[in-house]
N, C-alpha and C positions, 0 to 999 in steps of 0.2 A: 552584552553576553552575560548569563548566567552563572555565579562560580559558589560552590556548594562548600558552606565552611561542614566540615566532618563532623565535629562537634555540638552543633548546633541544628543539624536537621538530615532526615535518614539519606542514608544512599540510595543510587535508582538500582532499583529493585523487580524484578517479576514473580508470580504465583505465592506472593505475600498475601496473609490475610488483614483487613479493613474492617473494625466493630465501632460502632457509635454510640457512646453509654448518655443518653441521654438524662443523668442526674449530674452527671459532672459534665454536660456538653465538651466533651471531650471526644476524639477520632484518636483508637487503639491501633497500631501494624505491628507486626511482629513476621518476622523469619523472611523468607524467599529465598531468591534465587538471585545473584547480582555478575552472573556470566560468566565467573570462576567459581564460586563458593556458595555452600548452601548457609544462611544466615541465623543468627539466633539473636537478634538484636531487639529489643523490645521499645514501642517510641511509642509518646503520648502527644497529639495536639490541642491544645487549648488555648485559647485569649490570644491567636494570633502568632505562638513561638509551638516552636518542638521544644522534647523533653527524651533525651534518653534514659531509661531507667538502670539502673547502675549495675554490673553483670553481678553483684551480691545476691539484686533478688531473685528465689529461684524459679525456675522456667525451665520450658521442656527443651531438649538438643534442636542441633540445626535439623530445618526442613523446609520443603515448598510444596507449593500445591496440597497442602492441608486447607482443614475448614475450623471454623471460633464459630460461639456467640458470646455474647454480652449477657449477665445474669442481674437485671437489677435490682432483684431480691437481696441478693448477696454482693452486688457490686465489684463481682467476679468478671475475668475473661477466662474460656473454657474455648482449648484450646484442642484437637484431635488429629 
């Protein structure tokens, strides 16, 4: 059976958005919907762990069913 530490990797989630910055092989989520609450959580994957970024950095309010991309000009996510 699966048991999900909180800390360590996101909650299940719907109409989250998925960006893949291919300079830091890295997979972005941010926001959704998790069945009560609309989300503002910001999670980075890489080398195999999650990464929640810390609610310091700033980022847009909760929402779902928004759309990103990846800017690897800038090494931004652009978020709508």
């Amino acid at each position: 059976e699966f048991a999900r530490d909180a800390e360590t990797s996101p909650p299940a989630m719907e109409d989250h958005i998925a960006v893949w910055d291919p300079g830091g092989l890295a997979l972005w989520i941010f926001g959704g919907y998790d069945g009560t609450d609309f989300l503002q959580e910001l999670w980075r994957f890489t080398a195999g762990s999650w990464t929640r970024w810390p609610t310091s950095v700033v980022r847009p309010g909760r929402r779902a069913g928004h759309v990103a991309a990846w800017d690897d000009v800038s090494a931004a996510l652009w978020i709508h």
